[in-house]
N, C-alpha and C positions, 0 to 999 in steps of 0.2 A: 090717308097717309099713303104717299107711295111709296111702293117695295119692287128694287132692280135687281135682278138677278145678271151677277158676274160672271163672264167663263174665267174658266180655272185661269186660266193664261195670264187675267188680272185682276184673281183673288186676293193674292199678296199685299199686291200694291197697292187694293184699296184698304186691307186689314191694316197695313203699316203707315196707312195715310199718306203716302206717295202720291197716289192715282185721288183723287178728288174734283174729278167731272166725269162725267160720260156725255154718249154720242146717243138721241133715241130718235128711230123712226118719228113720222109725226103720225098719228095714230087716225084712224077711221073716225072716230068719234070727235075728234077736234080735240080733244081734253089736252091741257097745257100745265105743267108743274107750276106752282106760284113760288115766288121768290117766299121767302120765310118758310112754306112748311117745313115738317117734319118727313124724313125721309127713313126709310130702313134696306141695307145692302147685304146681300146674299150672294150666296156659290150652291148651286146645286139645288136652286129653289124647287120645289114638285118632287123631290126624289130624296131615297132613305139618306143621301150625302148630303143634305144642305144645310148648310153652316152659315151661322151669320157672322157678316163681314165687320159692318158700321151703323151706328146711325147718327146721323146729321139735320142740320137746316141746309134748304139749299137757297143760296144766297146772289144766284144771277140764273136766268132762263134767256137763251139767244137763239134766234134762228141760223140754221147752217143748211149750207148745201156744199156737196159734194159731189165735185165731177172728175171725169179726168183732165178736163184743161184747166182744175181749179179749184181751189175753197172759197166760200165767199161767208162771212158771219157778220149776223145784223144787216146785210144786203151789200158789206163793202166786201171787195174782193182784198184778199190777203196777198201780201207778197211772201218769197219764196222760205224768211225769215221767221214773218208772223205765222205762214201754216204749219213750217217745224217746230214752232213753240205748240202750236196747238199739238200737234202730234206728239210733242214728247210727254205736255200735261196728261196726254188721253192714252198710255202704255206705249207708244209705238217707239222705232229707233227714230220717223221721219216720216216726210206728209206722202213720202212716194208709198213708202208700206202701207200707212192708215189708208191712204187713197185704196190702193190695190184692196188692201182689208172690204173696204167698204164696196166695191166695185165685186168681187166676189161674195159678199153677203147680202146684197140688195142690190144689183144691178148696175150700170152705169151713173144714172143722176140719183143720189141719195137727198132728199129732204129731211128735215129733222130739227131736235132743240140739241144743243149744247148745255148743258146742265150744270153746273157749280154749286159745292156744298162749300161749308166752314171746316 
């Protein structure tokens, strides 16, 4: 079962069930979330503050990249409407912050799954 640890920033939003995707690195190991599991969401995970958030099924796994000239998910490049939907599902105001987000957290070209719970 996997377990995601939230920063504080979009604890809320996933307690309140607002926020219901994330954005994950693709990992060293290959390892992919499967549609149906069981998930469990944290703040503060490793440390005397963690708090759990939710838990869910996640019920779509997509591939995403992120660059600065662009999102692309499922391998279709998104237009300027579809990436602020994604942005706004995933906390941000809009795809220029997520971008910047993700371009200061993991470099220029972010690889990764797009995650959806219920």
């Amino acid at each position: 079962m996997p377990a995601y640890n939230f920063q504080l920033r979009f604890a809320d939003m996933v307690k309140q069930r607002i926020k219901r995707q994330t954005i994950r690195a693709e990992r060293k190991d290959g390892y992919v979330p499967e549609v149906g599991a069981l998930f469990k969401g944290f703040s503060g995970l490793r440390s005397k503050n963690c708090r759990f958030l939710t838990e869910s099924r996640i019920s779509e796994v997509l591939p995403i990249v992120i660059k600065p000239e662009g999102i692309w998910l499922a391998g279709k490049p998104l237009d300027d409407a579809e990436a602020n939907s994604v942005a706004l599902l995933d906390g941000f105001q809009d795809a220029d912050e997520m971008c910047g987000w993700f371009a200061r957290q993991h470099g220029a070209d972010f690889y990764g799954h797009l995650i959806r719970w219920l």
